[in-house]
ROKEGU-57593 format. One record per atom (N, C-alpha, C): residue number from 0; residue in one letter; atom name; x, y, z. Coordinates in steps of 0.2 Angstrom, whole numbers, plus 5000, padded with zeros to 4 digits. Each point is the difference from the previous one (the first is absolute). Layout:
BEGIN
ATOM; num; residuo; atomo; u; v; w
ATOM; NUM; a; CA; X; Y; Z
...
% end
This chain:
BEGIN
ATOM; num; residuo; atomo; u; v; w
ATOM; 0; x; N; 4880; 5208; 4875
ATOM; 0; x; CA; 4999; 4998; 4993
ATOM; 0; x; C; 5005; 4996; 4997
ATOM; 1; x; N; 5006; 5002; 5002
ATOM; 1; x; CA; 5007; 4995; 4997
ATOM; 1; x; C; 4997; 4994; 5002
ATOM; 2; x; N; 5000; 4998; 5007
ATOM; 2; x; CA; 4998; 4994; 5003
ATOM; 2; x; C; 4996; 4997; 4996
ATOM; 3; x; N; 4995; 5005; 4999
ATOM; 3; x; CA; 4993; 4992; 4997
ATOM; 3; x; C; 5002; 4998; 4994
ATOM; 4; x; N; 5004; 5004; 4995
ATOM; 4; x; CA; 5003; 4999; 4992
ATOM; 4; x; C; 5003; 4993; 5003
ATOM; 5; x; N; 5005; 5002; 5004
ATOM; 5; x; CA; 5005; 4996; 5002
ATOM; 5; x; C; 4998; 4990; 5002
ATOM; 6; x; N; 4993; 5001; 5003
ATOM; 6; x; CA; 4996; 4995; 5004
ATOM; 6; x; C; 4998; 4998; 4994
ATOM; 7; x; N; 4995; 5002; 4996
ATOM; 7; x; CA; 4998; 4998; 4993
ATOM; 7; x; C; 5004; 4998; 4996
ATOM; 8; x; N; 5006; 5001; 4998
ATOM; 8; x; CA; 5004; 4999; 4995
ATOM; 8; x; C; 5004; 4991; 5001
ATOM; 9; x; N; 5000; 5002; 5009
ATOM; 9; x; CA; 5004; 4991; 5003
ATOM; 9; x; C; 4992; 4996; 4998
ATOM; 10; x; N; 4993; 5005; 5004
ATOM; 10; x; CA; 4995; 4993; 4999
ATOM; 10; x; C; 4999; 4998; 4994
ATOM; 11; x; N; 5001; 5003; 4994
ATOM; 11; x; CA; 5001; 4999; 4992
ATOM; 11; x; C; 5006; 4994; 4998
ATOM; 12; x; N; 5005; 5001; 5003
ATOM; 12; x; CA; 5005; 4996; 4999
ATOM; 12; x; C; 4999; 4994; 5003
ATOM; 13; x; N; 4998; 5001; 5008
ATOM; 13; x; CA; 4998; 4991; 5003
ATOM; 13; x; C; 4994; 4996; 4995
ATOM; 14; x; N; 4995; 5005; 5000
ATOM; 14; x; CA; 4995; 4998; 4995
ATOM; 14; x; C; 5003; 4995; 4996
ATOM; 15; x; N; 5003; 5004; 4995
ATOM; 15; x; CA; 5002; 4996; 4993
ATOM; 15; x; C; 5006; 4996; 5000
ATOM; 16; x; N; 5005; 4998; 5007
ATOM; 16; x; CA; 5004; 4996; 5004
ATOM; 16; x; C; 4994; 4992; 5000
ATOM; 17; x; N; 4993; 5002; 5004
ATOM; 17; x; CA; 4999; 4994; 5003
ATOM; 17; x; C; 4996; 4997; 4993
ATOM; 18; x; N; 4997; 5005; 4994
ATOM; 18; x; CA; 4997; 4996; 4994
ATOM; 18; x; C; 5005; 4997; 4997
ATOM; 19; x; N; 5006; 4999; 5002
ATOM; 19; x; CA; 5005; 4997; 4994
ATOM; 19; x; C; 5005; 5006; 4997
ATOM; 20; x; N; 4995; 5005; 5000
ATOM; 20; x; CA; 5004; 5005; 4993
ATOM; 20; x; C; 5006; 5005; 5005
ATOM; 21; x; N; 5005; 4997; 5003
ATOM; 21; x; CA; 5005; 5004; 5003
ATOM; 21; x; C; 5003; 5003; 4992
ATOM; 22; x; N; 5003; 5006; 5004
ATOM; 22; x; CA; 5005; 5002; 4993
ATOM; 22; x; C; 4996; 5004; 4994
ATOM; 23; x; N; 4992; 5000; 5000
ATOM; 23; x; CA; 4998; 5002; 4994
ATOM; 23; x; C; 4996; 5007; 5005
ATOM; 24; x; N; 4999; 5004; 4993
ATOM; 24; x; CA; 4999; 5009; 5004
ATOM; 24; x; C; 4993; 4999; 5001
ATOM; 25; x; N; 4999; 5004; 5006
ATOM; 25; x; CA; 4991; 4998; 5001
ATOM; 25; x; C; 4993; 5002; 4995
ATOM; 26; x; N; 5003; 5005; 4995
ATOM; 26; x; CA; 4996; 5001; 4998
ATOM; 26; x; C; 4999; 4994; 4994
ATOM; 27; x; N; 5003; 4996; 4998
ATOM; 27; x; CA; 4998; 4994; 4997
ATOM; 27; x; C; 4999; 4993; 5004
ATOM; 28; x; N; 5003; 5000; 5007
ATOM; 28; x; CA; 4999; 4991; 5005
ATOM; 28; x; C; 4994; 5002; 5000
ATOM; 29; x; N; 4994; 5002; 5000
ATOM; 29; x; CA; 4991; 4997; 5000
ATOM; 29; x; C; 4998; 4999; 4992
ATOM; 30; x; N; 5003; 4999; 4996
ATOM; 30; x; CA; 5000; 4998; 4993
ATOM; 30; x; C; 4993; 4995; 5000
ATOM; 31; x; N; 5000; 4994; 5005
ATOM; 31; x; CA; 4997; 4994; 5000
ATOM; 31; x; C; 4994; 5002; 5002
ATOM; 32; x; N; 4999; 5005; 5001
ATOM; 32; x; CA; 4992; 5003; 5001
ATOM; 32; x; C; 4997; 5004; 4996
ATOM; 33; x; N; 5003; 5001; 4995
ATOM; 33; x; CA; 4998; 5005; 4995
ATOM; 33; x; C; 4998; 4993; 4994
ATOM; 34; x; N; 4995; 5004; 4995
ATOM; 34; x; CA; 4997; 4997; 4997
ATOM; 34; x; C; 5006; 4995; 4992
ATOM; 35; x; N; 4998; 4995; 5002
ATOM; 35; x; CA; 5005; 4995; 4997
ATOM; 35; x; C; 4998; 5001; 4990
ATOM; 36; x; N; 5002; 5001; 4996
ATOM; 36; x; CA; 4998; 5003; 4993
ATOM; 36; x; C; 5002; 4994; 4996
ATOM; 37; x; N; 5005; 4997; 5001
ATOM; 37; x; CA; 5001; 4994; 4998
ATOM; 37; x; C; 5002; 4994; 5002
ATOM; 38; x; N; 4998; 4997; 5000
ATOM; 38; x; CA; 5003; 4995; 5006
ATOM; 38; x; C; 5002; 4991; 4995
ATOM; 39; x; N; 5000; 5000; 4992
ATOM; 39; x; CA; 5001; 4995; 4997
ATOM; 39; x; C; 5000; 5000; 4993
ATOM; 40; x; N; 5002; 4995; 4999
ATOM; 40; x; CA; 5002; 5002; 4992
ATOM; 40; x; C; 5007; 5002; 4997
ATOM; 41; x; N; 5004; 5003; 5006
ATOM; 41; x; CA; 5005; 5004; 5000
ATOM; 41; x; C; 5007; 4995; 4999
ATOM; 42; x; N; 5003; 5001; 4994
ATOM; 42; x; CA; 5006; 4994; 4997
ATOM; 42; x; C; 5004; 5000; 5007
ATOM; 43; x; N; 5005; 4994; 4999
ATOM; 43; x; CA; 5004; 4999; 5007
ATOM; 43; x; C; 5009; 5001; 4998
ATOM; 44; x; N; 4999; 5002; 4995
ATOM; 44; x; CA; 5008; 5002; 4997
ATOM; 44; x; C; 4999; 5007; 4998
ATOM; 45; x; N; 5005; 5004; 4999
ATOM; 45; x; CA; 5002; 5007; 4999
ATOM; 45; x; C; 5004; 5005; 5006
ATOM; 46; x; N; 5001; 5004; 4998
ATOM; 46; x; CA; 5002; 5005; 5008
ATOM; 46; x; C; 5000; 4997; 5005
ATOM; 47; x; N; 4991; 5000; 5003
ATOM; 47; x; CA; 4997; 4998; 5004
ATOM; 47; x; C; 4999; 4994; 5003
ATOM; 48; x; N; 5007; 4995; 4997
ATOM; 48; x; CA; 4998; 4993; 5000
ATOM; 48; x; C; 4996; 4998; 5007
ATOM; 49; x; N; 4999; 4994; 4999
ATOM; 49; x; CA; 4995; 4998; 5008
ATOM; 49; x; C; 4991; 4996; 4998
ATOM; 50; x; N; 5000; 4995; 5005
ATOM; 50; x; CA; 4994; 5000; 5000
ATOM; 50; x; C; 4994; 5003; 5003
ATOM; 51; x; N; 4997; 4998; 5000
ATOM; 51; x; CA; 4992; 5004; 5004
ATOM; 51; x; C; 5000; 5006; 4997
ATOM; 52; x; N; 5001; 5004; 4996
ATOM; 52; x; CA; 5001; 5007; 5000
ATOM; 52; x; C; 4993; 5004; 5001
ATOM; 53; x; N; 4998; 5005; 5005
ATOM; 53; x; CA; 4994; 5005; 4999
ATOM; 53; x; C; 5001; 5007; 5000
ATOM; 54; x; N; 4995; 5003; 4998
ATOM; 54; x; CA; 5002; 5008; 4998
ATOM; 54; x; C; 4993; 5002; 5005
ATOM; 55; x; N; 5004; 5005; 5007
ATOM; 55; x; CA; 4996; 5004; 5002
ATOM; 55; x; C; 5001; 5009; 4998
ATOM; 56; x; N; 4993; 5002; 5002
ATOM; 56; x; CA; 5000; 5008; 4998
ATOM; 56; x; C; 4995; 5003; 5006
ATOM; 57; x; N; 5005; 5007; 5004
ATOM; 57; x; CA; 4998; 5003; 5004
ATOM; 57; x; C; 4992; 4999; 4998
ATOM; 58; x; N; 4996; 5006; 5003
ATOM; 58; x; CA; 4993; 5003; 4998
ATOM; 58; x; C; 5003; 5005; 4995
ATOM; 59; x; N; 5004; 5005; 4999
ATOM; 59; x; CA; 4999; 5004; 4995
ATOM; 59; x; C; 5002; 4997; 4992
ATOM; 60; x; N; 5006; 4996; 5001
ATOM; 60; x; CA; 4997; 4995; 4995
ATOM; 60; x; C; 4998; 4996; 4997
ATOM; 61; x; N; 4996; 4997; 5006
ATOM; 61; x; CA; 4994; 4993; 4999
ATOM; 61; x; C; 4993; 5004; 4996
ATOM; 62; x; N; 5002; 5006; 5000
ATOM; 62; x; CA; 4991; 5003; 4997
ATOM; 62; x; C; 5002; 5001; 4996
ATOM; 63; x; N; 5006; 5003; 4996
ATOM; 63; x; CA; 5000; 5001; 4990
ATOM; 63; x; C; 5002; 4992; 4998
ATOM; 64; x; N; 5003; 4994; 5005
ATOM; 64; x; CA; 5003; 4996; 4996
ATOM; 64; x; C; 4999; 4998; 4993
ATOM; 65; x; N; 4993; 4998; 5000
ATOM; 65; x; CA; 4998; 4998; 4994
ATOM; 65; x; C; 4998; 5005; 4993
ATOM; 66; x; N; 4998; 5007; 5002
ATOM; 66; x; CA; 5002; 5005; 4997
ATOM; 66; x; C; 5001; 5002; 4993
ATOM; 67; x; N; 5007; 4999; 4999
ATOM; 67; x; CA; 5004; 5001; 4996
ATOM; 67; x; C; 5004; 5005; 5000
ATOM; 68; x; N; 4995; 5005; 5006
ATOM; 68; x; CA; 5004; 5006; 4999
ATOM; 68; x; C; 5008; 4997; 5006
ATOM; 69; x; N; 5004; 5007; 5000
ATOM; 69; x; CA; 5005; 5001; 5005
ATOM; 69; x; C; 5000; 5000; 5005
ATOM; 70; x; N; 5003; 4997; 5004
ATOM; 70; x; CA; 4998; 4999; 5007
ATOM; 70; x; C; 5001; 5006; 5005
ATOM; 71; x; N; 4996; 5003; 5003
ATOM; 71; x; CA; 5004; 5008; 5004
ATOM; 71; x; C; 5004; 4999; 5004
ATOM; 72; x; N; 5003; 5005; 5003
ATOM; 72; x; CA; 5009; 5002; 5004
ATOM; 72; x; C; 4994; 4998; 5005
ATOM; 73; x; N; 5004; 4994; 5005
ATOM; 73; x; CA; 4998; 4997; 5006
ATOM; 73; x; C; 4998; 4994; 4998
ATOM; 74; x; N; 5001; 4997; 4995
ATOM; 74; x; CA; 4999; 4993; 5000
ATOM; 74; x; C; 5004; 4995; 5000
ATOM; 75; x; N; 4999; 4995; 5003
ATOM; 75; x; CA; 5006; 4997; 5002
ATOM; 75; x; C; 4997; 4994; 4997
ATOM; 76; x; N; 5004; 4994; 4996
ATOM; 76; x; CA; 4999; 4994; 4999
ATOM; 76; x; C; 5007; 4995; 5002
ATOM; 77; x; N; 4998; 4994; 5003
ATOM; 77; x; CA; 5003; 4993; 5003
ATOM; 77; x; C; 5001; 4997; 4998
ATOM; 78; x; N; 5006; 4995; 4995
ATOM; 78; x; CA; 4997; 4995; 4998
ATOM; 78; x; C; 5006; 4994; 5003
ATOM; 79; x; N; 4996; 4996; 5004
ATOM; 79; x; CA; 5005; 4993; 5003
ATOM; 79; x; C; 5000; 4995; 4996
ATOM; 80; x; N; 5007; 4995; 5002
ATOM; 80; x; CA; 5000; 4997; 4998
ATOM; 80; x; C; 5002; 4992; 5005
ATOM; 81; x; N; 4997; 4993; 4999
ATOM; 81; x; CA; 5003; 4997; 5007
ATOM; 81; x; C; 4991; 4999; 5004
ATOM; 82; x; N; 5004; 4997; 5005
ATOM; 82; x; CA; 4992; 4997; 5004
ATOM; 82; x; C; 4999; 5005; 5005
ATOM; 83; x; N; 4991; 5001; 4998
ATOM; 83; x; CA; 4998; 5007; 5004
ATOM; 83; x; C; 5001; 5002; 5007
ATOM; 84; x; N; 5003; 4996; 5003
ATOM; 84; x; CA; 5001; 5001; 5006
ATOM; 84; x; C; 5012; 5003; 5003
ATOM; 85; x; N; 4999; 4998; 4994
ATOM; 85; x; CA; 5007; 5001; 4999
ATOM; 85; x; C; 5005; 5001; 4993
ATOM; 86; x; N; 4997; 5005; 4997
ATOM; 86; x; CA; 5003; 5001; 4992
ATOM; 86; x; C; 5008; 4998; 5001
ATOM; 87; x; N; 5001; 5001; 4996
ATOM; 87; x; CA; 5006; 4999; 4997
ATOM; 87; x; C; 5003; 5006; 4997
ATOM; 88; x; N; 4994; 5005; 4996
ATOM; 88; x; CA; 5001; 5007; 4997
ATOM; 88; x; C; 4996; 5005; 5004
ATOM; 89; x; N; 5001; 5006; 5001
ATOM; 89; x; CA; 4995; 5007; 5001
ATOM; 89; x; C; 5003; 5002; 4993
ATOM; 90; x; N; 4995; 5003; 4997
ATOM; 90; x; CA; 5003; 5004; 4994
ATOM; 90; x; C; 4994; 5007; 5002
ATOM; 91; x; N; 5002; 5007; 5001
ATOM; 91; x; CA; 4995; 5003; 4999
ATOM; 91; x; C; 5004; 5004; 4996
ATOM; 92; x; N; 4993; 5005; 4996
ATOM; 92; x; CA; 4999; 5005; 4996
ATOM; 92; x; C; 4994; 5004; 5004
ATOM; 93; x; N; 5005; 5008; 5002
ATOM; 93; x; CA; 4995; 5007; 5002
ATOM; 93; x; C; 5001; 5005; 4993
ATOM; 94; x; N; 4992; 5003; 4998
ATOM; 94; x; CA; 5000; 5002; 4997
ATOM; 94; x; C; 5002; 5011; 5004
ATOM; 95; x; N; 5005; 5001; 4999
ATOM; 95; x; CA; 5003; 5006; 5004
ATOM; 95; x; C; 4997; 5007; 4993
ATOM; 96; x; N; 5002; 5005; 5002
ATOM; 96; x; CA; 4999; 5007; 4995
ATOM; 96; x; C; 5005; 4996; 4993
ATOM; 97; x; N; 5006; 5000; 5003
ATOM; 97; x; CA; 5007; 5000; 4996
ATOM; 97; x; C; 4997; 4993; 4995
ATOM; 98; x; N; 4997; 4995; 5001
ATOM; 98; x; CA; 4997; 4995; 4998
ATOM; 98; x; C; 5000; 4992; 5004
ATOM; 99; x; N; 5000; 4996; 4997
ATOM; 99; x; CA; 5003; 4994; 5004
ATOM; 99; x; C; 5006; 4998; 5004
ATOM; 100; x; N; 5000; 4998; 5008
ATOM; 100; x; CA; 5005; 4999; 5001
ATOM; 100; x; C; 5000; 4991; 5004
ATOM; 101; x; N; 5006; 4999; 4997
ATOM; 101; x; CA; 4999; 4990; 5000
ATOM; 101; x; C; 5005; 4999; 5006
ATOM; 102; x; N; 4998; 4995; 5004
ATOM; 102; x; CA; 5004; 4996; 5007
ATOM; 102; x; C; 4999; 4993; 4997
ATOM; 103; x; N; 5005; 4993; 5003
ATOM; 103; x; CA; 4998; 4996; 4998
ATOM; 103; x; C; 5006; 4996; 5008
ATOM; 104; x; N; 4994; 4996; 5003
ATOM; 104; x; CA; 5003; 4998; 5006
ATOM; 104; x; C; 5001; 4993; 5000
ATOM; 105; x; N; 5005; 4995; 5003
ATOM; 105; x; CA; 5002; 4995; 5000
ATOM; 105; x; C; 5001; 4999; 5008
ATOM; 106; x; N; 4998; 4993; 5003
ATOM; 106; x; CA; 5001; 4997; 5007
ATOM; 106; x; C; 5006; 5000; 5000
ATOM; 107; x; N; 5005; 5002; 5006
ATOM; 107; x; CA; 5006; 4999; 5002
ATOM; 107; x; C; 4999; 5001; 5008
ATOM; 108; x; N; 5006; 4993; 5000
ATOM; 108; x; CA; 4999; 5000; 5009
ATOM; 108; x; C; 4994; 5004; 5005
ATOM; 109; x; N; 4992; 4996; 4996
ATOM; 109; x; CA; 4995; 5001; 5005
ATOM; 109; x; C; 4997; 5007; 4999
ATOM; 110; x; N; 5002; 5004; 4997
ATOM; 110; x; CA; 4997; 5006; 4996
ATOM; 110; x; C; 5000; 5003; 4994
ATOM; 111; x; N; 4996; 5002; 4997
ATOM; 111; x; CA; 5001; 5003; 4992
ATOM; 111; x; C; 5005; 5005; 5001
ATOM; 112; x; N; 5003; 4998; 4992
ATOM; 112; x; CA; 5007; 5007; 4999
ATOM; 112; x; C; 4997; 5002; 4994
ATOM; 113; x; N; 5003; 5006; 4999
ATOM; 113; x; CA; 5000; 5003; 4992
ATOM; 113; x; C; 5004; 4999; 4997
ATOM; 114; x; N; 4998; 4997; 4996
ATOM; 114; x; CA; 5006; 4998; 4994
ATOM; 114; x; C; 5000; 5002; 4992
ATOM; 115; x; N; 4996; 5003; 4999
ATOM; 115; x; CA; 4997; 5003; 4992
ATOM; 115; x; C; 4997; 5009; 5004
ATOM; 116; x; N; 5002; 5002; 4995
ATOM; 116; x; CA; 4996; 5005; 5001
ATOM; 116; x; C; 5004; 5005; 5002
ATOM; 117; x; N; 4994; 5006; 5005
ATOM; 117; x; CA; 5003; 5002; 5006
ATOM; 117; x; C; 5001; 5007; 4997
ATOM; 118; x; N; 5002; 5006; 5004
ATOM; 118; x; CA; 5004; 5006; 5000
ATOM; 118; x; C; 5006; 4999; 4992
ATOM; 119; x; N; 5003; 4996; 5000
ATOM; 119; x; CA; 5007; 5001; 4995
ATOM; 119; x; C; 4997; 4993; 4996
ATOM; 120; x; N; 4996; 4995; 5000
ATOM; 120; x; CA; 4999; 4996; 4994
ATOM; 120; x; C; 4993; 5000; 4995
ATOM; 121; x; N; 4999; 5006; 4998
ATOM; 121; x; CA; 4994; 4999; 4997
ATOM; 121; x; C; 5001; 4998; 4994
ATOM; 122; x; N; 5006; 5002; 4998
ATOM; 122; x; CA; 4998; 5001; 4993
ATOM; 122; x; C; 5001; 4990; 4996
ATOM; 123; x; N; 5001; 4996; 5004
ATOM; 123; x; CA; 5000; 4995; 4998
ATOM; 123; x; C; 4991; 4997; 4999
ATOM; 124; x; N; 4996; 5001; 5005
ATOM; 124; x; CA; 4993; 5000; 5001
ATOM; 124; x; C; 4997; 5003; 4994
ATOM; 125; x; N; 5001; 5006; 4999
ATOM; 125; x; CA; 4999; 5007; 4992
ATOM; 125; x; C; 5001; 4996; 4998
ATOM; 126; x; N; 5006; 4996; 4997
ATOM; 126; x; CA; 5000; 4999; 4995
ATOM; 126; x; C; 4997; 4995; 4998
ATOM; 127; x; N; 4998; 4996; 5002
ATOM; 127; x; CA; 4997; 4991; 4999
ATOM; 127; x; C; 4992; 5002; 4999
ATOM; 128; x; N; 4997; 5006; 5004
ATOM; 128; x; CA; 4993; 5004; 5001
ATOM; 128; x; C; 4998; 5002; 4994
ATOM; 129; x; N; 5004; 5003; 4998
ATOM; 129; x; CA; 4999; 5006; 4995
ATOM; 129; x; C; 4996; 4994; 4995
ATOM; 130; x; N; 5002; 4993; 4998
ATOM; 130; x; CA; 4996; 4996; 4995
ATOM; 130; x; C; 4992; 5000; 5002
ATOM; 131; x; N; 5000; 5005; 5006
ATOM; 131; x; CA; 4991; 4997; 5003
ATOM; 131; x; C; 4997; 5007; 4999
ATOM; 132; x; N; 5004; 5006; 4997
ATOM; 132; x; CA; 4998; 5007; 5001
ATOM; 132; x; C; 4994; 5000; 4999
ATOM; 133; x; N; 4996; 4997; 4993
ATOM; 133; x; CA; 4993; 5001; 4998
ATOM; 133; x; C; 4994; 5000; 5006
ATOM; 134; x; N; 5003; 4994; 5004
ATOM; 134; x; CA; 4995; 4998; 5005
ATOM; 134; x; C; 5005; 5003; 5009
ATOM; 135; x; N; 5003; 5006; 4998
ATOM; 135; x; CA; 5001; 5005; 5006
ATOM; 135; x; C; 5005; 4995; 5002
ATOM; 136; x; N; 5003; 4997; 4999
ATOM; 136; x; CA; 5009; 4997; 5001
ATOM; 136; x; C; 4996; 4994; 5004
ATOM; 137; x; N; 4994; 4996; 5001
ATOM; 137; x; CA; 5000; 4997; 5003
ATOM; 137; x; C; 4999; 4993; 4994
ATOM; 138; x; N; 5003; 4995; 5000
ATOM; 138; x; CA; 4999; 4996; 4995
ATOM; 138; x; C; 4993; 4993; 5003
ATOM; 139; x; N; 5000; 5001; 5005
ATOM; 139; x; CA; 4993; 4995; 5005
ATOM; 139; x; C; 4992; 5003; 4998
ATOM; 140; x; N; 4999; 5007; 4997
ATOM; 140; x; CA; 4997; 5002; 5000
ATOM; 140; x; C; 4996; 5001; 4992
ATOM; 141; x; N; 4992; 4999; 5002
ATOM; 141; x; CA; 4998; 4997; 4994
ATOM; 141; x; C; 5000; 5005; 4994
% end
């Protein structure tokens, strides 16, 4: 059983090696196939600086997106920035029990890094979010 964890987890990572997303954790490198929630409109200055920017959202929450309500634990949203084939941003937000937790990735030498966020940097992500609280910390959302 070790073995297959073990085989799945490298075929996860070659996976998301040959679409580009080296560096980024598997459960967000398939972003690009999840339902796109915003894809324009979206200002090219702030935080997020960059052009092209889109906002994708797993299936759990591509169905409340529009809503209004809360988005539930297991929702994950995407939002890049940069030409679709090679951002220049990952930013994700997972909605976890404890609440939102933010990653935000940058290209370096041919793989994305984390730069924002992470285990020890959330509270800079909280803080900037907290302006979106009414609309579930997500400031993209209508």
């Amino acid at each position: 059983m070790k073995h297959w964890v073990l085989m799945a987890g490298i075929a996860l990572a070659v996976w998301a090696g040959a679409q580009g997303l080296s560096g980024i954790p598997a459960a967000y490198a398939g972003f690009a196939k999840w339902e796109k929630v915003v894809g324009q409109n979206l200002p090219t200055s702030g935080p997020h600086a960059g052009q092209g920017k889109a906002v994708y959202a797993n299936p759990a929450a591509a169905k409340d997106w529009k809503s209004g309500k809360a988005l539930p634990v297991g929702s994950i949203v995407v939002k890049t920035a940069g030409p679709a084939g090679a951002p220049t941003l990952i930013a994700t937000m997972e909605k976890r029990r404890a609440g939102w937790y933010y990653e935000e990735y940058f290209p370096e030498g041919g793989r994305y890094v984390l730069k924002f966020g992470g285990p020890s940097g959330q509270q800079l992500c909280v803080g900037c979010h907290t302006g979106a609280q009414a609309r579930d910390f997500l400031f993209t959302r209508p």
